[in-house]
C-alpha positions as CSV (number, residue, x, y, z in Angstrom):
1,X,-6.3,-12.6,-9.4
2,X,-5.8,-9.2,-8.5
3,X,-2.6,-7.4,-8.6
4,X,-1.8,-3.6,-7.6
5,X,0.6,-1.1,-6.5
6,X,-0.1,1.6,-4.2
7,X,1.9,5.0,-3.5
8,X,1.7,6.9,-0.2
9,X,3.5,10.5,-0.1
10,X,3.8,12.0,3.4
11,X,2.6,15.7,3.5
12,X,4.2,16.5,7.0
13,X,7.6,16.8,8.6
14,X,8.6,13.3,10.2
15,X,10.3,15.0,13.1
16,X,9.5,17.3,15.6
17,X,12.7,19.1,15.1
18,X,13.5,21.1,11.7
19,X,16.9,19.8,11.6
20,X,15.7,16.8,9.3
21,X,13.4,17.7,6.1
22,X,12.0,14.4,6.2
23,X,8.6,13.1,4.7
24,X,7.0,10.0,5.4
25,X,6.2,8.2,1.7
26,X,5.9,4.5,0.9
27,X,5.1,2.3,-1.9
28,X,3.2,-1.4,-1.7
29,X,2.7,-4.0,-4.1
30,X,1.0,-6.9,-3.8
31,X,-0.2,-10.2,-5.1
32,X,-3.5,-11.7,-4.9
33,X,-4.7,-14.9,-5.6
34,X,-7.9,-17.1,-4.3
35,X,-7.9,-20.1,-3.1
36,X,-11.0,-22.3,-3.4
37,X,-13.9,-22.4,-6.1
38,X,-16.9,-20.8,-5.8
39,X,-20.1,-22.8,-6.2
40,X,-22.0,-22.7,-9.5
41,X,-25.4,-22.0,-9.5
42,X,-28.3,-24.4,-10.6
């Protein structure tokens, strides 16, 4: 199981124009889980 967050902060301007000061930035988590078993070995 495998769980995480991840934080991306935008360096450039979002618009071509310089009436916004906007930057790009996001954040993800997530949530893993496998299905299924893996074989055991002899």
């Amino acid at each position: 199981m495998n769980i995480g967050v991840k934080y991306f902060y935008g360096l450039t301007n979002s618009f071509k124009n310089n009436y916004y000061n906007s930057k790009n930035s996001s954040i993800y988590a997530y949530l893993s889980i496998p299905i299924g078993k893996e074989k055991k070995e002899d």
